[in-house]
PLY file of the C-alpha trace (Angstrom):
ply
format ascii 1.0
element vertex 93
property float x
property float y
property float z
element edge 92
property int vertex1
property int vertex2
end_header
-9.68 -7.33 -43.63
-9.33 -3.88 -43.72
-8.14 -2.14 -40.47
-9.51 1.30 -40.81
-12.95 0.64 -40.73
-15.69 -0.47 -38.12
-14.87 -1.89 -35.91
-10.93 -1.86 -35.98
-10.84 1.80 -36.01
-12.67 2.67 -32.54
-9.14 1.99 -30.94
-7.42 4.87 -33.35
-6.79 7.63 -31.67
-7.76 10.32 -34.15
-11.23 8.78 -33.88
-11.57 9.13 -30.11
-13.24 12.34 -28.52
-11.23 15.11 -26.64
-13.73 14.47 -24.18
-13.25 11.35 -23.64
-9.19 11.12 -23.50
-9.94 14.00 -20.77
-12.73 11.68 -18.56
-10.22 9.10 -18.95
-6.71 11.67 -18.00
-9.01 13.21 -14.99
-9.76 9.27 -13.63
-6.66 8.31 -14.17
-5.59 11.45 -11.90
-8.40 10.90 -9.28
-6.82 7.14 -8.88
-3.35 8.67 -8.39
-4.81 10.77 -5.86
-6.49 8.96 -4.24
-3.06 6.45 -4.03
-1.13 8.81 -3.02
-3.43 10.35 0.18
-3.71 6.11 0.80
0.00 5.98 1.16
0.46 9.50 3.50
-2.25 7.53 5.78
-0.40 4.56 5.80
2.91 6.33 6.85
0.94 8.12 9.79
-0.11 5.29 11.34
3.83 4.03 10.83
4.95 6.97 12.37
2.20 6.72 15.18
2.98 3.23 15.95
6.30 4.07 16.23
5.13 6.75 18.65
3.06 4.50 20.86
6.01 2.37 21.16
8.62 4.70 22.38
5.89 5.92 25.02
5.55 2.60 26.30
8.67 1.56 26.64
9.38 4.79 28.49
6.79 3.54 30.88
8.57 -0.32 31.36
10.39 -0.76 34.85
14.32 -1.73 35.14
12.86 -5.28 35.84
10.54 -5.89 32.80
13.04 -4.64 30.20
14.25 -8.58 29.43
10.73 -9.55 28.83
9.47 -6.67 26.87
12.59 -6.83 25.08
11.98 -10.62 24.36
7.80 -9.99 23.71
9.16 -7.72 21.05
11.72 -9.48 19.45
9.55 -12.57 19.48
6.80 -10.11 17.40
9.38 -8.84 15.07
10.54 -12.52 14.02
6.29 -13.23 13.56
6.39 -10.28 10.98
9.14 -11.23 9.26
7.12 -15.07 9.23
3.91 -13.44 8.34
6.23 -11.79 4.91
8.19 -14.70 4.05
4.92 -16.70 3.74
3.63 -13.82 1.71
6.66 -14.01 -0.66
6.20 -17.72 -1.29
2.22 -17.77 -1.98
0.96 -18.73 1.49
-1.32 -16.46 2.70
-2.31 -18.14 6.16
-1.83 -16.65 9.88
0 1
1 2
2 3
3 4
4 5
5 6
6 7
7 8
8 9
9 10
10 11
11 12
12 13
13 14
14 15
15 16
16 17
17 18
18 19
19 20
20 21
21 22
22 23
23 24
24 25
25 26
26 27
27 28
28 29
29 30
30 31
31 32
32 33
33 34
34 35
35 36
36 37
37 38
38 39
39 40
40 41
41 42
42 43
43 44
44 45
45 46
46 47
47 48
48 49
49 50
50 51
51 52
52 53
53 54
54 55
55 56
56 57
57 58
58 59
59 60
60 61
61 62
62 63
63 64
64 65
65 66
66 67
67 68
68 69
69 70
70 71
71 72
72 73
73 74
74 75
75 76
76 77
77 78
78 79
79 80
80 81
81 82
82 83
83 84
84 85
85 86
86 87
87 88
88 89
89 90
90 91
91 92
């Protein structure tokens, strides 16, 4: 077999187009981007969540704070349910 012909040598580089190394760079980019503004969204909505909370619980009377307290521990331990699942394949609710 000889590697430097058809059709071993379309995967050398010094056969490939400029153009084509540049479509694939700019893509390559463009999915980096596009990763990156995905990621700045999802911190937002962490930070807005946050947010919502703190407003709420403003809002919560002397006598509810043992039972929002509770409703939110309770909500934290389902999270942390929801990921340990996650970590060991299951992927039910």
């Amino acid at each position: 077999m000889v590697y430097n012909q058809y059709p071993y040598n379309i995967y050398n580089p010094d056969y490939l187009k400029n153009v084509s190394l540049q479509m694939l760079q700019a893509r390559m980019q463009l999915e980096a981007q596009n990763k990156h503004f995905e990621q700045q969204m999802k911190i937002k909505d962490m930070v807005k969540a946050i947010s919502d909370y703190c407003e709420a619980a403003r809002e919560i009377e002397p006598q509810y704070w043992q039972e929002a307290t509770a409703a939110c521990v309770a909500e934290i331990g389902r999270q942390i349910s929801i990921d340990l699942q996650r970590e060991r394949g299951y992927t039910q609710r």
